[in-house]
N, C-alpha and C positions, 0 to 999 in steps of 0.2 A: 554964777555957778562956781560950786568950789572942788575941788578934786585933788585928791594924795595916796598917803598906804597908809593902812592901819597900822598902826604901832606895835607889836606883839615884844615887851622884854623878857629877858630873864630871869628875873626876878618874878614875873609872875606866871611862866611857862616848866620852870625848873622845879616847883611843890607839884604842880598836875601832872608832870611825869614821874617823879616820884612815888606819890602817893598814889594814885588812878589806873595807869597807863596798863598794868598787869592786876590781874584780877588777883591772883594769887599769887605770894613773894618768893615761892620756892622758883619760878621761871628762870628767875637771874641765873643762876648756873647754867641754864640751858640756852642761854644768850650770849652768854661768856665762850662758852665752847662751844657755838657756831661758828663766830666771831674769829674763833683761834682754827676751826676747820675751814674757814673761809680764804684765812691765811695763809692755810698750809697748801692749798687748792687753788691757791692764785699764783702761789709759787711755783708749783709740779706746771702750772698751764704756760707762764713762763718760760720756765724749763726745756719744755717742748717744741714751744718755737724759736728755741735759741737765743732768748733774750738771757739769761742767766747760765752762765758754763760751770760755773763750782761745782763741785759735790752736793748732792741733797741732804745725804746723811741722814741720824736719823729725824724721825721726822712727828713722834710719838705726842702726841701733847699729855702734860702732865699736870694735877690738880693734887694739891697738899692741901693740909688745915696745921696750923700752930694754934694747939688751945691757948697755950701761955700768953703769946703776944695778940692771941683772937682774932687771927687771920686767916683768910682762904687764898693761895696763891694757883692762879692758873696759866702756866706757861706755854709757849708754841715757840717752831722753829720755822714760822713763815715770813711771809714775804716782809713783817715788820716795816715801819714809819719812820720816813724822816722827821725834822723838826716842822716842815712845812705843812708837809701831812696831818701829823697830829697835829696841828692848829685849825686845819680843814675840818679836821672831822671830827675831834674833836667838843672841838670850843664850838661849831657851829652845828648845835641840834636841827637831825632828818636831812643833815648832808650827808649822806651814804656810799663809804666805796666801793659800795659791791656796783651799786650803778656806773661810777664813773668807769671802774674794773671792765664791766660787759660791754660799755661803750667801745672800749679801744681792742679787748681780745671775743669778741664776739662770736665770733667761729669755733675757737679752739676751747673756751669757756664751758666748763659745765661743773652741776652741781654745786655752785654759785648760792649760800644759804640766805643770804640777808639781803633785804632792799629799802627797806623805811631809814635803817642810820640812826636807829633809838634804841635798840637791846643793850646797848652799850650801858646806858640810864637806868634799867633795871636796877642795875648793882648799888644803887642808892636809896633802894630802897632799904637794905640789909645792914648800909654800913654807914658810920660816921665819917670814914675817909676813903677814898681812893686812890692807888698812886699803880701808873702805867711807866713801866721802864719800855724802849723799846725802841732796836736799831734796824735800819732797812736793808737790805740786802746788796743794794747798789755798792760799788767799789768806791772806797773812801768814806762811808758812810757816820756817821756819832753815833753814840747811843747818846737818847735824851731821856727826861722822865719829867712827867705831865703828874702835877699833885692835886686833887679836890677836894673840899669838905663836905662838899652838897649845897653848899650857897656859890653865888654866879662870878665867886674869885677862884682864880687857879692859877698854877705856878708850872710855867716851863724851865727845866734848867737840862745842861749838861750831866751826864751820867756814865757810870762804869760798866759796860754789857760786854761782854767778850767776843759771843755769836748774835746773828741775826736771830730777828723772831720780835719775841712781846711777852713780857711778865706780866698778867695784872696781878696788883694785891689788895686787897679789900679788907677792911679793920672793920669787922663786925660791931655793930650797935650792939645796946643792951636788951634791946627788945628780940634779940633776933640768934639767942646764945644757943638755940637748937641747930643751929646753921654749922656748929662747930663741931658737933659728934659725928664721926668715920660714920659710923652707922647711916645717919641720915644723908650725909652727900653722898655717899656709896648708893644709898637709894633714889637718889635723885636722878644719879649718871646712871643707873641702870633704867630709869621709866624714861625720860627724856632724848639720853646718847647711847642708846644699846647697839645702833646699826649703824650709827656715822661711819663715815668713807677713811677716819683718820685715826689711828690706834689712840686709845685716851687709857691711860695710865694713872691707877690710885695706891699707892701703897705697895707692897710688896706683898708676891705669893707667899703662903705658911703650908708648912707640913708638920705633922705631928713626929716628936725626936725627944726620946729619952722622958719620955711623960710629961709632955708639954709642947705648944705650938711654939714654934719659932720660926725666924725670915729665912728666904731661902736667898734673898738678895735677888731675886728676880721681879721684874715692875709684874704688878698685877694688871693686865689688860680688861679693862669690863666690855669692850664693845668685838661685837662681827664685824667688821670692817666691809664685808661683802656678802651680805644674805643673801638667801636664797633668789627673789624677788627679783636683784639685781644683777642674774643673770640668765644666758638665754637659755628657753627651756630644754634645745638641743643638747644641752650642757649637763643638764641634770636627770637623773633617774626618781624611779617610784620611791628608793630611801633618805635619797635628799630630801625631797618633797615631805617625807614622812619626819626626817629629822629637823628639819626646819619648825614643823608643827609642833614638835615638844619642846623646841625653845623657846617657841612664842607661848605656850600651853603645859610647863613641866607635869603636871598633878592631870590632864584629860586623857583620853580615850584615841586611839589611831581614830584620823580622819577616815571618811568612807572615800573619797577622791579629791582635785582640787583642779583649778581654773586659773592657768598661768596668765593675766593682763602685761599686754605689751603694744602698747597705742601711741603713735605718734602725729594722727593728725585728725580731727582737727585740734586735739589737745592733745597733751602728753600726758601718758598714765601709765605705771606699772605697779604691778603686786598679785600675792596669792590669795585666793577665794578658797579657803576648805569645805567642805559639806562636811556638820562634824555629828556625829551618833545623835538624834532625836527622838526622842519617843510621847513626852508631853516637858509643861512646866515649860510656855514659851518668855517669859520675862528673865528666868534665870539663864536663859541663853544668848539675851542680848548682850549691847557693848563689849564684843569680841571681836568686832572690828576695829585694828589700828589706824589709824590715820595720820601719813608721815608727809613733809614736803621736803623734797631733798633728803630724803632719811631721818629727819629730826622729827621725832615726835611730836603732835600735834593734839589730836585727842582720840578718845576711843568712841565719842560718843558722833557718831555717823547718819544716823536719820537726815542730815539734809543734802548729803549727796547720793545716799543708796536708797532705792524704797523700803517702806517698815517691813517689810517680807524679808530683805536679804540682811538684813542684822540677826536675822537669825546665823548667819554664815558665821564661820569667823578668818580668819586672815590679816593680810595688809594690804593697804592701798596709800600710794606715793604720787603724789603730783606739784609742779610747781606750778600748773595752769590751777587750782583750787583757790577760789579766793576769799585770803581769809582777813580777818582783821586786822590793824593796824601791831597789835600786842600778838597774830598768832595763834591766839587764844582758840578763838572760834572762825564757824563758816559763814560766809555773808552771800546769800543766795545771787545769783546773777545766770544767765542764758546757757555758761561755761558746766553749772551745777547740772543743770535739766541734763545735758547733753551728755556728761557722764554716767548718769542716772540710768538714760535710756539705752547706753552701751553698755553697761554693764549687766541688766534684766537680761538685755538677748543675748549677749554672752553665756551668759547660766544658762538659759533656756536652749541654746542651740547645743553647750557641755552637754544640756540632760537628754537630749533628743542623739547626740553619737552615742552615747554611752547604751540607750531605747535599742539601737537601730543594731550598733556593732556585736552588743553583747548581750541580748534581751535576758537572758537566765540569772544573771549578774546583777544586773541590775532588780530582776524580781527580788533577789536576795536582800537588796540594800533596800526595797521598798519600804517596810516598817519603820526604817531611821528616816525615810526621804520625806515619806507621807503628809509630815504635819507643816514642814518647810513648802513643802509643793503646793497644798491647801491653801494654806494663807498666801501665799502668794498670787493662785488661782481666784480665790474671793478676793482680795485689795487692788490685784491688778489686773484691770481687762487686756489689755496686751500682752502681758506672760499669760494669760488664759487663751488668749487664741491661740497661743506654740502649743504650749504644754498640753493640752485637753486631747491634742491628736496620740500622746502618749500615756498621758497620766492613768492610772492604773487602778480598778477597783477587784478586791478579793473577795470570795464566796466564802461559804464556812466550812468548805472544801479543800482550803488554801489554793487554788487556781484562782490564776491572776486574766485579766481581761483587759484590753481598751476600752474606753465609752463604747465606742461603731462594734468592737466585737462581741462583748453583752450584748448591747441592743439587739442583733441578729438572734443571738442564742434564744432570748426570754419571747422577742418580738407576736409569736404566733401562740403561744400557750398563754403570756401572761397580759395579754389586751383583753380589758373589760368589755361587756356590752357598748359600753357609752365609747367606744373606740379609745380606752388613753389606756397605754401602757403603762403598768405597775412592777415600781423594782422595791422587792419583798429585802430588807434588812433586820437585822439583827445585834446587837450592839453586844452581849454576853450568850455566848455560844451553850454555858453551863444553864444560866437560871431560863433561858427562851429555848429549853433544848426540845419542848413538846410540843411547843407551836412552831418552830423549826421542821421536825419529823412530819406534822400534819401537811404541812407547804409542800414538802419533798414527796408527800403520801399522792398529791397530786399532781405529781410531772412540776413542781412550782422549783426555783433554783432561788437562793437566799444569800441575799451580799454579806459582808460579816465589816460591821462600819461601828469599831469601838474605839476613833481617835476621838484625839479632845478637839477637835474642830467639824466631825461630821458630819452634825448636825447644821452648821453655817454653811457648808457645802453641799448637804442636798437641800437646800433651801435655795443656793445658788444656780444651783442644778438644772432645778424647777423652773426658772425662768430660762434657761439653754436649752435643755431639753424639748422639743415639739409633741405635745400630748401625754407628757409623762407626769408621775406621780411616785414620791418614796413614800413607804409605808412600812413601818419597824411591823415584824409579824405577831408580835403579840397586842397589835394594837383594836383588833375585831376578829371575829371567827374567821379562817380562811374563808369559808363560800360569799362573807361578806364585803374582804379585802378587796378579792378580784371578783367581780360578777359578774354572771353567768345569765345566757337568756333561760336556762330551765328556770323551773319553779318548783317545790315542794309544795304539799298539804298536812297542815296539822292534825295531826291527830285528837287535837285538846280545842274547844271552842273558845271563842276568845272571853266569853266570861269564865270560863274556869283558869283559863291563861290570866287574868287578872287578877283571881282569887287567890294565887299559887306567887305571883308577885307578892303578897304579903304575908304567904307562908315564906318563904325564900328570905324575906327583909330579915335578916338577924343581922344583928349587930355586932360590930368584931372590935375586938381590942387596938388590934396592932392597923386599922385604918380606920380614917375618919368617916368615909362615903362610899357604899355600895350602889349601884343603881341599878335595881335591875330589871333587865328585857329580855324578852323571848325572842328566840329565833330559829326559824325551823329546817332544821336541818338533818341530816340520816340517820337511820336510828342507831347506827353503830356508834356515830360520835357521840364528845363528850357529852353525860346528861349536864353537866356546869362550867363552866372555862371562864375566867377572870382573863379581862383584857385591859386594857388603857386607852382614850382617845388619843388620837397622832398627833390631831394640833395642838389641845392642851399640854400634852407631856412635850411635844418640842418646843413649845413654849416658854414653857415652864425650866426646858432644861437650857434654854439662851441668856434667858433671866438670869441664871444660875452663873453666866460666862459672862454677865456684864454684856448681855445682847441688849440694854436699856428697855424694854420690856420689863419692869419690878413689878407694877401689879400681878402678870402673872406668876412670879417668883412667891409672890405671899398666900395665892392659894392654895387652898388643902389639896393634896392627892385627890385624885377623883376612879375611881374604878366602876368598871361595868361588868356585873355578876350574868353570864347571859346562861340563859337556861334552855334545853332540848327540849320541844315539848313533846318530841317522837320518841323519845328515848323510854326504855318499858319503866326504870325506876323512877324516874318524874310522873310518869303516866300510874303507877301501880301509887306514889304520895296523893295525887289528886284522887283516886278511887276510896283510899282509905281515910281521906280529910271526910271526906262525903260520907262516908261510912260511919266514921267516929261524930261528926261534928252536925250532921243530918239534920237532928232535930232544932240546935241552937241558931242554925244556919237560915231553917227554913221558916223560923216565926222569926226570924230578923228580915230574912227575905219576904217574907207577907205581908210587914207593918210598912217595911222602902220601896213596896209597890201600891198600897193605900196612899202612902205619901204624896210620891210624884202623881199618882194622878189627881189626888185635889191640888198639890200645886201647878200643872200644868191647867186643869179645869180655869182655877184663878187668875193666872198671867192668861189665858183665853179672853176671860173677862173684860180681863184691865185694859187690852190691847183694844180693847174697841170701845173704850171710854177715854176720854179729855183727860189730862193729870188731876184737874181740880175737881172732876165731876168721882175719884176715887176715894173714899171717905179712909179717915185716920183708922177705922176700926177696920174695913175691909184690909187696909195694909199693913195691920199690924198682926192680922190673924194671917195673911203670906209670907210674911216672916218668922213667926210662931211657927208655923207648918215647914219653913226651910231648916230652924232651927231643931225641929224635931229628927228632920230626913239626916244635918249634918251630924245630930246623936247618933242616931240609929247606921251610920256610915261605919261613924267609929269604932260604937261597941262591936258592930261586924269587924271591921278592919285588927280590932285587939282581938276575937275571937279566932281568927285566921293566924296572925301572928304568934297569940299563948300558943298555938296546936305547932307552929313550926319550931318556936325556940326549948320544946319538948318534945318534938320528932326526932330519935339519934339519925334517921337516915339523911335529913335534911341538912341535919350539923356534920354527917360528916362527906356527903358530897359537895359541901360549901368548902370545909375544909381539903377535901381531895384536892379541889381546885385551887385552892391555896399554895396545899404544896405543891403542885406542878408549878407553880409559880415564882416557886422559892419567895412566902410571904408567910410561913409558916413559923413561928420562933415563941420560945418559952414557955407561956403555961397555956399557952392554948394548942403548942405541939404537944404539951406534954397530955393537957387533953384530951387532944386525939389519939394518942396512942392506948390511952386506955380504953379511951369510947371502942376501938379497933380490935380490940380483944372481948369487951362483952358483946360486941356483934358476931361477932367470931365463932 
């Protein structure tokens, strides 16, 4: 048996951090200027327990670019490297002093950026050389300077530093000459170093003088040194809170409230949660969560620590317990992730249950921005659905707002059908469903008003919460059908002339693909015609529509049902005068479809008590000859019925009346009817 170490050199470990190690090359700045805040944070910790008595001075870190010479220099006035040091850390990649650092000041330590001992490497990605000046703080100290090419030789020497700290300078490649325009590292340190703990310094402030910008000789600071986040809420008021949000948000809207995080165990977690104006369009609201560890920027794109519901939020969230990749980069799921996950849901949900409890009026206010956040939430997440359902809020077209329990009570005893399941009557546009709205109302019926972009997914969700319940858009069948009733009606029309009046009624309409139409008997006051929609097709059809993975039903036609009154006098006064006018064509069609069926009913008599084989080719060919007669004789009745309707004006325009109550009314078949409406007239 044989046993050793693998070998790992440098030569073949210094191109994979190089090249690999960051996904994207622009990072290296933001590696640099940890590194130099890490510094500065090791010193102040120092400081504090007496280990260092100087002046701190100041303490600013500062980041130049020299186009000419094609360098970026970034300097700090921390704890700086002896010669020994920088050979540690150095010469020896993923030996890290932030590690060694918390080993010995453990206690007094905080804010501590760095632990892998690789950001350092970044910078070679950028550049052909490297060279670190840089003296330690300790009494008697060198400055030395550590020089690199990017291959696995380096050069320690002796160096001229006056103050403690660390210069790095980096001589940018040729691939990498965008790294050198003010503009681009200005945007760098502004996405990555906006909130660090350490003043970072670019350039000098300008004011405009004499018709033209010039320096004021003042360092231009880009970062908060102390956001809002980072301190205690007792500290802050409602315009902090609010100013804070147009920093993180110059170009949005005031928040509607926010959720100060301050968690110390069993992880460590701080930052602000806004609830920020929603009304639809959930994708463009995502990635508005920042993502900081230690204040340094990490990313914005948060799905694996919050659930997809609170990326609707926007704010920040800072942890050094998040664990993330070796480069930073990203989150790498772990027990740590869940756990924040689920403190944070109830967090929100218990913000939205004070704010329910403290101030209910207030919050009804804020309902229309909360609604579609609270939705999604309530469908993705059954645990924020058990908090929230006790408050979440549904509005009538009344604008009164309701709890689930407290509707239920109101509707519970008017709106239970025969079959026992309570029906909650909605409406999704108050203007085009304002007639089958008024009908609902006409009978003690109260009507939700559910026009978000998630409604639909919601009372679908509903549905399976709710015990015996059923949502039903009110234009979706005639009221007496929606919720039913043990009375009954009688028609006044037999069901053969209620059949024959089905194919006066079939006209055919421009502006929709499918009429269907049924009778249904209801009072004579109501409508003689009312166009409705089936519930489940159109909710179907409208989840399709949302990426409910349901496409088939997205491809089909509209479907309408034309229902007709057969109590109603002007239905009843078309069936008298069909009869009248159409008597005689009617009645020798009706005398030959009654010769028919009964020799083909005589036939199938026959056949039914004969063997298949014992029925000759002629006897079955003359039973189909005779059905082929009866299926003529169907038809030319059925075109006789229908010529007399699409030539009825009363027909065409109680089809149409129905129409426009429907708001389904448009172009030349309103225009149409406004004339039919005047020669009636």
């Amino acid at each position: 048996m044989q046993t050793g170490k693998i070998g790992v050199t440098t030569e073949n470990i210094f191109p994979i951090i190089k090249k690999f190690l960051y996904s994207d090359h622009e990072i290296f700045l933001r590696e640099l200027i940890s590194n130099a805040v890490d510094a500065t944070q090791k010193l102040r910790t120092i400081a504090s327990v007496g280990d260092y008595k100087e002046e701190m001075g100041n303490t600013t870190i500062f980041v130049s670019v020299d186009k000419k010479k094609k360098t970026i220099k970034v300097s700090d006035s921390g704890i700086g490297m002896t010669e020994e040091e920088l050979d540690k850390y150095l010469n020896q990649i993923a030996f890290s002093s932030a590690n060694d650092f918390l080993d010995k000041y453990k206690e007094q330590s905080n804010s501590i950026i760095g632990h892998f001992g690789l950001g350092f490497y970044s910078s070679f990605m950028v550049s052909d050389k490297v060279e670190v000046i840089t003296k330690s703080y300790q009494d008697g100290a060198k400055a030395v300077k550590w020089t690199c090419d990017g291959s696995p030789e380096f050069t320690i020497e002796e160096s001229e530093k006056e103050s403690r700290g660390t210069d790095i300078i980096l001589h940018i490649d040729k691939d990498s000459k965008e790294f050198l325009e003010e503009n681009r590292v200005e945007q760098l340190l502004k996405k990555y170093c906006k909130f660090l703990p350490v003043e970072i310094a670019f350039g000098k402030e300008k004011e405009w003088k004499d018709g033209k910008m010039v320096d004021t000789g003042k360092d231009k600071i880009l970062n908060n040194t102390k956001p809002a986040w980072t301190l205690k809420p007792a500290d802050l008021k409602d315009e902090d809170y609010q100013k804070f949000y147009r920093e993180l948000y110059p170009a949005g809207e005031e928040s509607l409230f926010n959720i100060h995080l301050n968690v110390d165990y069993p992880f460590k977690l701080t930052g602000i949660l806004y609830f920020p104006k929603i009304r639809s369009n959930i994708e463009i609201q995502k990635n508005k969560i920042q993502l900081y560890c230690n204040q340094v920027f990490v990313t914005d794109s948060v799905e694996g620590i919050v659930p997809e519901f609170l990326t609707l939020l926007h704010g920040v969230l800072d942890s050094p317990d998040i664990p993330l990749n070796v480069s930073r980069s990203y989150l790498q799921s772990d027990s740590n992730v869940k756990k924040i996950s689920s403190h944070i849901t109830k967090k929100v949900a218990d913000r939205l249950n004070d704010i329910f409890k403290n101030n209910r009026e207030e919050f009804e206010k804020k309902w229309d921005n909360l609604k579609l956040f609270i939705e999604y939430g309530m469908i993705t997440e059954e645990k924020f659905y058990e908090k929230v359902s006790k408050f979440a809020l549904l509005k009538n077209t009344e604008d009164k707002f309701f709890t689930y329990e407290e509707y239920e009570k109101i509707i519970k005893e008017n709106q239970t059908d025969k079959n026992k399941t309570l029906i909650y009557l909605y409406s999704t546009n108050k203007t085009d469903q304002y007639t089958y709205i008024e009908k609902a109302k006409s009978k003690g019926y109260d009507v939700l008003h559910l026009d978000g972009q998630l409604d639909v997914h919601l009372i679908n969700h509903l549905e399976t919460k709710l015990k015996d319940s059923r949502f039903v858009r009110v234009d979706s069948d005639v009221i007496e059908k929606i919720i039913q009733k043990e009375e009954s009606r009688e028609s006044k029309l037999s069901a053969d002339k209620q059949d024959d009046l089905k194919s006066v009624f079939n006209v055919k309409s421009k502006s929709r693909d499918i009429f269907n139409v049924v009778f249904e008997t209801l009072d004579e006051t109501e409508s003689p015609v009312t166009i409705t929609q089936s519930e489940f097709m159109r909710r179907m059809k409208e989840m399709s529509q949302m990426g409910g993975g349901m496409n088939f039903y997205g491809e089909l036609p509209d479907s309408y049902n034309l229902v007709v009154n057969p109590n109603h006098k002007l239905v009843i006064g078309i069936s008298d005068d069909l009869y009248a006018v159409k008597s005689t064509e009617l009645s020798a069609k009706d005398t030959e479809r009654k010769r028919l069926r009964e020799e083909i009913d005589f036939m199938e008599k026959e056949h039914k008590e004969k063997k298949s084989e014992e029925i000759s080719q002629v006897e079955k060919d003359d039973l189909e000859k005779l059905r082929k007669e009866l299926s003529d004789i169907e038809n030319a009745r059925k075109e006789i019925l229908e010529s007399y309707g699409s030539g009825n004006k009363v027909v065409k325009q109680l089809i149409d009346l129905a129409m426009l109550a429907n708001n389904m009314l448009r172009g030349e078949e309103l225009s149409t009817f406004v004339k039919r409406s005047v020669d009636l007239l």
